[in-house]
N, C-alpha and C positions, 0 to 999 in steps of 0.2 A: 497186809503186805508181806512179800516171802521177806526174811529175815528181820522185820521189826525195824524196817528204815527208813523213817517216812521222807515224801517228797524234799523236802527242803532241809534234808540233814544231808549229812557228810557227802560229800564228791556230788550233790543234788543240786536244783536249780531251785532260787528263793522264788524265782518269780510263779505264781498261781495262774492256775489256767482259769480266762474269764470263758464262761459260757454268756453267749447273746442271745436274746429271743429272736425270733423270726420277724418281730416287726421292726428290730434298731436298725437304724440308716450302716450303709457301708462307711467300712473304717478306713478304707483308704482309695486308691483309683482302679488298680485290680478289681475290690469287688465289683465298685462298681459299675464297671466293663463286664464283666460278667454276667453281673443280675438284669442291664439292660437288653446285654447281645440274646439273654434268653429272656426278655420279654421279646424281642422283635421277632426270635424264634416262634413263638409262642403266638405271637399276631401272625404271622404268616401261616403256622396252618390252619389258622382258624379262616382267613377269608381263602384259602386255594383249597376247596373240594377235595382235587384229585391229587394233592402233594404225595398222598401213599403211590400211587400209581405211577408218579415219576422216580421218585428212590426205588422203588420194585424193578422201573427201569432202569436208571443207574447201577444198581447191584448187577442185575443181570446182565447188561453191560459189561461189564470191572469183570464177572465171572466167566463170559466170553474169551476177552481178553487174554487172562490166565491162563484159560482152556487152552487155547491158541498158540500160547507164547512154550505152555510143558509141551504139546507135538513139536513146536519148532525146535525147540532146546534136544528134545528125545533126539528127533530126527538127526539133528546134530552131532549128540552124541554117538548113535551109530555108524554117519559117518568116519568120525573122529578117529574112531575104532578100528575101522578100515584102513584108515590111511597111515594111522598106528603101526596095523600090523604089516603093510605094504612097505613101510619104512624100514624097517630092521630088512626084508628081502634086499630095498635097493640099498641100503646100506652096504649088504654083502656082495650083491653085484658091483655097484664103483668100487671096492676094496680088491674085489676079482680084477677088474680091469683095468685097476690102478696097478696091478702087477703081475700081470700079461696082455702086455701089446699088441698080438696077435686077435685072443679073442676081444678084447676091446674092438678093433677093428672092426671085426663082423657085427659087432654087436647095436654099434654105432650105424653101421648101416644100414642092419636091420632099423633101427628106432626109426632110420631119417627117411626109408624106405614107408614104414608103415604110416609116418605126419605124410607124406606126399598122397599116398591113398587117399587118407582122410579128407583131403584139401580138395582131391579130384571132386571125392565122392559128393564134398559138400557144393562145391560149382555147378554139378551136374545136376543138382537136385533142385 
């Protein structure tokens, strides 16, 4: 041991670690929860053939999933990005038009001008 200290001396714990063989019964209900949920494990792919086949499909599944979920996220964040930098613009323009009334005016119009289009455009179609 580094410095000559053995287990059960100073600032140490008396108690000794028991090693168990592999055949002693479970020491308490944890194991044996354990040791049984992985024998039932253990029955089950012994009688299902094709259990690899379904985890093959499950993974590939989960990895679908993911696939899917990083474009939608990406896509998002490009958005995001957009509308980021589109911000700081209308930022400047309401502060324009917060202090001049005039162009505010036309500005305004133009917007209500251009939804009116849109509304046509989208009835007509």
């Amino acid at each position: 041991m580094m410095g000559g200290v053995p287990p059960g001396g100073p600032g140490g714990s008396d108690t000794t670690r028991r090693r168990r063989s592999v055949d002693t019964q479970p020491q308490n209900i944890d194991e044996e929860l354990f040791l049984e949920l992985g024998q039932v494990v253990l029955e089950i792919i012994q009688t299902v053939p094709e259990l690899d086949l379904v985890v093959q499909s499950i993974f590939r599944t989960g990895f679908q999933s993911m696939k899917a979920a990083t474009l939608a996220l990406d896509t998002v964040e490009e958005m995001m990005l957009r509308v980021l930098k589109d911000t700081d613009r209308l930022q400047m323009t309401y502060i324009t038009l917060l202090t001049n009334q005039s162009e505010a005016s036309v500005w305004i119009n133009r917007v209500l001008n251009n939804v009116i289009e849109m509304i046509q455009k989208f009835h007509a179609s």
